[in-house]
N, C-alpha and C positions, 0 to 999 in steps of 0.2 A: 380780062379780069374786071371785079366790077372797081372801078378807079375811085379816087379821090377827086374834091371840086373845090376850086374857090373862081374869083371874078377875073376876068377878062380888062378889067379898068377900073376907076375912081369913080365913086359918084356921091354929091352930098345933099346933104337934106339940113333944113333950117328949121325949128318948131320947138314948141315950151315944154317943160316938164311940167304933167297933171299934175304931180306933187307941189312941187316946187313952185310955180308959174314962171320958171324963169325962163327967157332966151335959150335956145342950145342950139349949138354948129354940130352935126354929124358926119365926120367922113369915112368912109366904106375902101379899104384899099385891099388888094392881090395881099395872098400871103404863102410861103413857100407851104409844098406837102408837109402834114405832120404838126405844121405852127397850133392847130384848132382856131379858137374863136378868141381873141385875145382883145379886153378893151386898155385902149390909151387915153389918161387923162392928160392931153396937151395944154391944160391952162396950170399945171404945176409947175414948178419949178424946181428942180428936173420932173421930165414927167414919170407919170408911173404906171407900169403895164400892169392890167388885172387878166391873168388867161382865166376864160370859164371853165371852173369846175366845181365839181359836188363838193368840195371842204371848203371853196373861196366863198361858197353862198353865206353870207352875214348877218340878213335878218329876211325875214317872210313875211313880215306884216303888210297887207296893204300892197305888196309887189317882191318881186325879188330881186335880193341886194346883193353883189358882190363885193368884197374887198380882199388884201394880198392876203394870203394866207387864213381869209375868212374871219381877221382880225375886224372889230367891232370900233374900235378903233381908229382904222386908219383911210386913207382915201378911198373912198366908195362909187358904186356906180349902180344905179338904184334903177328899177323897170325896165329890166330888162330883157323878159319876157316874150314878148310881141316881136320885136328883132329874132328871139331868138328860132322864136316858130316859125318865121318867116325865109330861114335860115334852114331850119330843119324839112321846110316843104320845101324847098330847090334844093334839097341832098348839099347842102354847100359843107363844107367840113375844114375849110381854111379861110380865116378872115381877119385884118386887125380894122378894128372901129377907133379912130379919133374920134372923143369927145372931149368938150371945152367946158363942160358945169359935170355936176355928181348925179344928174339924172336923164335917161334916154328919149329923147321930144317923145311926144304920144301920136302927133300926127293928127289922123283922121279916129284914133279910139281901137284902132284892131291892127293889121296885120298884112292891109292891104296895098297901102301906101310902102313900104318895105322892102314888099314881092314886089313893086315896080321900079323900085330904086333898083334892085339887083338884077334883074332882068334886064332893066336899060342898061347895065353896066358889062352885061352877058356872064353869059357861065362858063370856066371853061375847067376843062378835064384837065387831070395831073398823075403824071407816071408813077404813082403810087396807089396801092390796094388802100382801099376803104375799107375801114375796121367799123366791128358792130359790135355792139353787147348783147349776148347772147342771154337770154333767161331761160336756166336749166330745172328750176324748180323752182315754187310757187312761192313769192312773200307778199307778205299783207302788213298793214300798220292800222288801228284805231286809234281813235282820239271820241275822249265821251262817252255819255251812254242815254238810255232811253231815245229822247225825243233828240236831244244833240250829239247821239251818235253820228260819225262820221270816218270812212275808208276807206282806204287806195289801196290794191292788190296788180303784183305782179304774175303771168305765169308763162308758162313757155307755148311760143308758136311762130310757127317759121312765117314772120310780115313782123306789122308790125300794127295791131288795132286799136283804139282807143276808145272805151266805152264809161259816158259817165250820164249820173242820174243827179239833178238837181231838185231842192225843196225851201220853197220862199212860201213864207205866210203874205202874200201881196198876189191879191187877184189878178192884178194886169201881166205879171211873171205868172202864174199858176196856168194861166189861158190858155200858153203858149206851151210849143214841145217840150216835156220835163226829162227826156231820156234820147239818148241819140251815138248808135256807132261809125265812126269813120277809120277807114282804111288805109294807111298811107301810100299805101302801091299803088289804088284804083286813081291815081293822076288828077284828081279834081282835088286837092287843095285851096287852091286857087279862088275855084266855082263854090264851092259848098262850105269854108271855112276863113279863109284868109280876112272876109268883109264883114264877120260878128265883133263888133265893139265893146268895148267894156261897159259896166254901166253898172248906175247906183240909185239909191233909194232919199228922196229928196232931206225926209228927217233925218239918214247917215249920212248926208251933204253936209248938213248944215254943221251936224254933230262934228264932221272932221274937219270945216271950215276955220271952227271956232280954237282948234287944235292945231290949226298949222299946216292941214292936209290938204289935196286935194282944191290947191290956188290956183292952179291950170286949167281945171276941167270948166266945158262949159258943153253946150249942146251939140255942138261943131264934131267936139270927141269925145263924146259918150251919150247913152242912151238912160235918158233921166227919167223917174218914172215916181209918181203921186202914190199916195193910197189905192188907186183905183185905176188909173190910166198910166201910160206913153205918152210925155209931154211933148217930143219931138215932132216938127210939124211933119216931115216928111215919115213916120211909124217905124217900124220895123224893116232890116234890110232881108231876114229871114222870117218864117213863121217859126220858128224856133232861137233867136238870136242869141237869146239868154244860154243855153244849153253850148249852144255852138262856141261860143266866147268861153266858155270854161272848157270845151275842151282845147280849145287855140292858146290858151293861159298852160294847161297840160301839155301839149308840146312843147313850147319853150321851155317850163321848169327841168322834163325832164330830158330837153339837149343840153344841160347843164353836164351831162353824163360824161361830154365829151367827142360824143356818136350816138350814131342814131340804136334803137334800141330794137331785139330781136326779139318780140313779149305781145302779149294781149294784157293792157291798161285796163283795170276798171275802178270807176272812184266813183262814192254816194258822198255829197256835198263836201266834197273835197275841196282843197286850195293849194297855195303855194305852199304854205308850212308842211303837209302832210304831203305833199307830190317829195317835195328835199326828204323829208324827215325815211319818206321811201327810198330812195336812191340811195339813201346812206346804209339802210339795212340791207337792199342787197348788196350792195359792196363789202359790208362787212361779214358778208357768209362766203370765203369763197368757192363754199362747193353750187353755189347758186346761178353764176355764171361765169361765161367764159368769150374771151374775146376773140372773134372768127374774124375772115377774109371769105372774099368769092376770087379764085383764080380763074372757075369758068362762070362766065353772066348765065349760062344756062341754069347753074345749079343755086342762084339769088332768088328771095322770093317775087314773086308777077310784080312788076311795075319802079323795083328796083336800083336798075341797072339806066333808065330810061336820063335822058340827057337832063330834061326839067322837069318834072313830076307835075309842076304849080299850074305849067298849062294846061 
């Protein structure tokens, strides 16, 4: 059968939250079949488990936030995204995260820094079927219309694709690939997605600076960009980075699910709100989908069953 994954060991990571700018301690520990992805906030007192899922998601602005019960409210764990892709390209399906602040370091800006935590920590198999959500029929969500329309559609297909189209009035983003599908079977996660960084627009710097946002960020972990240029001295990690990072931001939102999903993604200037705002409508249909197992790896889709996808 195609099994369940979580790590082989402990492994931690040190680095700021872009929001925030604060210090954060990360630890990455084994977690039994069946736990999913569950964050611990260990600088509370008692601490308090957040497991990811589609109703714990608490706000979309700017990153994706969890809290208990999706309460607004209450102890938070904010950007959490980038882990979570990083997570969903090693098939991993059991993990518990210690974290010591309310937001997840950003690292290097993407997702690649992550897939090396976890891989050094190995992967290992677990005597349980791995569950998938199956998408049986098609849903879509809009947000807007005309020129800021924007939308994410699920539909059914035995993998799992993800296809999305970006549109920025900024020449130096326009230059570069605005359209781009990836496959999560074809094993290069890793190579072709894991290393697109997040990245912002100098005037919405300043704009969010001035707001309290985005205290962490600096060139190191994101790709910062003028009117006109790519301020980073070293350029672009892809010729399409911009594309590639929103769909790397689209994995993570939606292992929010809980499992990896059985659907062809497509989203036109999509984000975190509308990736949630989707997961919630198909859920709330449930003749839309349905939750499988593979007892034979034969009958998984290509690239599935495979021990690390990422390499």
């Amino acid at each position: 059968m195609v099994k369940q994954r979580t790590l082989k060991s402990i492994t931690r990571a040190v680095g700021v939250g872009i929001h925030s700018g604060q210090k954060v301690e990360l630890t990455l520990r084994p977690a039994p079949a069946d736990t999913g992805i569950v964050f611990r906030r260990v600088d509370l007192c008692p601490p308090v488990d957040i497991p990811v899922s589609v109703t714990s998601v608490s706000d979309t602005r700017m990153a994706t936030t969890i809290s208990p019960g999706g309460d607004p409210g209450a102890p938070k764990v904010q950007t959490i995204e980038h882990l979570l892709s990083a997570c969903a390209g090693l098939g991993l399906d059991n993990l518990y995260v210690d974290i010591n602040a309310d937001e997840v370091p950003v690292l290097d800006g993407s997702a690649a820094s992550f897939v090396f935590l976890l891989q050094s920590a190995g992967i290992a198999m677990q005597d349980a079927p791995k569950r998938f959500l199956k998408v049986k029929k098609p849903v879509e969500v809009r947000h807007g219309e005309g020129k800021k329309l924007m939308w994410a559609r699920l539909e059914p297909h035995h993998g799992y694709t993800l296809s999305f189209e970006i549109e920025f009035d900024n020449p130096a983003v326009a230059a570069t690939g605005s359209q781009y599908v990836f496959d999560m079977g074809s094993g290069t996660y890793k190579k072709d997605i894991a290393r697109a960084r997040t990245f912002g627009m100098t005037a919405d710097i300043d704009l969010m600076r001035s707001r309290g946002l985005t205290l962490g960020g600096s060139m190191d972990n994101a790709i910062v960009v003028d009117d006109y240029k790519v301020l980073n001295a070293g350029g672009l990690r892809y010729d399409d980075e911009f594309v590639k990072h929103k769909i790397l931001d689209a994995i993570g939102d939606m292992q929010v699910a809980g499992m990896p999903l059985l659907a062809a993604y497509t989203s036109f200037k999509g984000g975190h709100a509308l990736n949630n705002k989707l997961l919630r409508a198909l859920l709330a249909d449930e003749d839309a989908y349905e939750i499988v197992y593979f007892k034979d790896v034969q009958e998984a889709p290509k690239g599935f069953a495979e021990l690390a996808p990422a390499w």
